[in-house]
C-alpha positions in Angstrom: 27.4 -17.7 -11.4 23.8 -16.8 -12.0 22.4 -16.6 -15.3 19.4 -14.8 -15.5 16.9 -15.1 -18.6 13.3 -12.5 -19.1 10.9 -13.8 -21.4 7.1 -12.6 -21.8 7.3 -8.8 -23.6 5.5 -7.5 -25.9 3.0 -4.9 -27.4 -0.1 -4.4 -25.3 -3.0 -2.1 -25.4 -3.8 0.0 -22.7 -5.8 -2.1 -20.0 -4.2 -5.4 -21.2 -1.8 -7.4 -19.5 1.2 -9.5 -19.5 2.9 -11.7 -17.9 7.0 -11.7 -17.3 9.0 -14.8 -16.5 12.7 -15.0 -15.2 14.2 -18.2 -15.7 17.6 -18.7 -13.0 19.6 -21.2 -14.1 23.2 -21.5 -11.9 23.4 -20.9 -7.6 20.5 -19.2 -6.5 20.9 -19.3 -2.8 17.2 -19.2 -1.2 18.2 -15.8 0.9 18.8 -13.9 -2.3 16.6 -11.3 -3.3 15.0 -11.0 -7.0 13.9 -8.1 -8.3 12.1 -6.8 -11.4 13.6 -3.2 -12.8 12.6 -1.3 -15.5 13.9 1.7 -17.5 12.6 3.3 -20.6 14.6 5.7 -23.1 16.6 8.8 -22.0 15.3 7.1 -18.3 17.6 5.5 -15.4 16.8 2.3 -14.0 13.4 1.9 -12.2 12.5 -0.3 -9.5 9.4 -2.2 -9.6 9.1 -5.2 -7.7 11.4 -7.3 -5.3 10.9 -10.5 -3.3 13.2 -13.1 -1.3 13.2 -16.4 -3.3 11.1 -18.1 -0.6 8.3 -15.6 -1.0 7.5 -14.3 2.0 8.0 -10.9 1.5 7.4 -8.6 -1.5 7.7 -5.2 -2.2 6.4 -2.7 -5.0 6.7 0.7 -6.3 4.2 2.8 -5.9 3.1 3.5 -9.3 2.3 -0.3 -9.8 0.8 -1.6 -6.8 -2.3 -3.3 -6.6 -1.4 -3.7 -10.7 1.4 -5.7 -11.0 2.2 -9.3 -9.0 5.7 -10.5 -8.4 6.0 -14.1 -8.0 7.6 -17.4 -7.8 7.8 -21.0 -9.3 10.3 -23.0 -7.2 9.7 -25.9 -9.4 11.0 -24.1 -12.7 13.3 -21.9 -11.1 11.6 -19.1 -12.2 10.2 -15.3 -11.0 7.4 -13.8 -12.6 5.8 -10.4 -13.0 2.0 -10.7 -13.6 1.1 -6.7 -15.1 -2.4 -6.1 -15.5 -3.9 -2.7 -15.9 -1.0 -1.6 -17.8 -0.6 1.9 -18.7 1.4 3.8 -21.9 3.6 5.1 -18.9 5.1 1.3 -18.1 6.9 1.0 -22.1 10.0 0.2 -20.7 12.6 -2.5 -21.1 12.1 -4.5 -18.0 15.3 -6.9 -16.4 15.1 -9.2 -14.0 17.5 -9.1 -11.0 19.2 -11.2 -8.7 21.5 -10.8 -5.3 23.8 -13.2 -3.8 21.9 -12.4 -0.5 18.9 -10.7 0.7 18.9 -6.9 -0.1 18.8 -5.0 2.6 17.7 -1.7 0.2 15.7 -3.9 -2.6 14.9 -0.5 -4.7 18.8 0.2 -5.6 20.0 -1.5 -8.5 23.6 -1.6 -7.1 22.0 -4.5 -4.3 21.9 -6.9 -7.1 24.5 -8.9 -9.0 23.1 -10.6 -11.7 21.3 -9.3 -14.2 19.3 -10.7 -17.3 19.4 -9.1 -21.0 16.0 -7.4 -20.6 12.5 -7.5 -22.5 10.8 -4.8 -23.6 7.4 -3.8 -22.6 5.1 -1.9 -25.2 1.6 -0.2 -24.1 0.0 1.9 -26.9 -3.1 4.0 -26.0 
């Protein structure tokens, strides 16, 4: 089993940024994929951001790339999400996301099986 644990939300004003952590604590085989969701109220799930636990391949919705960072920290265990430029439009609760092995589709939630409680995102104008 997998536990996975955000940390790093908060209010931010328009321009600002933040920076998520997901600490993995359990398994984590190095082909899984981990991924950073996001979904705000009446909203489904949102994909932003995916990459394979070694790094070498990322991926990013549109709306946030060249904005947002996913990253790693093999030493801690953990995946981060460095959001810069943020926008009133990315107030969401944002979960990090892990699979068992790498997702072949890392935009559908349904390719991951752990998931972490969430943090929410604020960005007032």
């Amino acid at each position: 089993q997998v536990q996975l644990v955000e940390s790093g939300g908060g209010l931010v004003q328009a321009g600002g940024s933040l920076r998520l952590s997901c600490a993995a604590s359990g398994r984590t085989a190095t082909s899984s994929t981990m991924g950073w969701f996001r979904q705000a109220p009446g909203k489904e799930r949102e994909f932003v951001a995916a990459m394979n636990w070694s790094g070498t391949n990322t991926r990013y919705t549109d709306s946030v790339k060249g904005r947002f960072t996913i990253s790693r920290d093999n030493a801690k265990n953990t995946v981060n999400l460095q959001m810069n430029g943020l926008k009133p439009e990315d107030t969401a609760v944002y979960y990090c996301a892990a699979s068992r092995w790498l997702a072949s589709s890392p935009i559908v939630p349904r390719e991951y099986d752990y998931w972490g409680q969430g943090t929410q995102v604020t960005v007032s104008s």
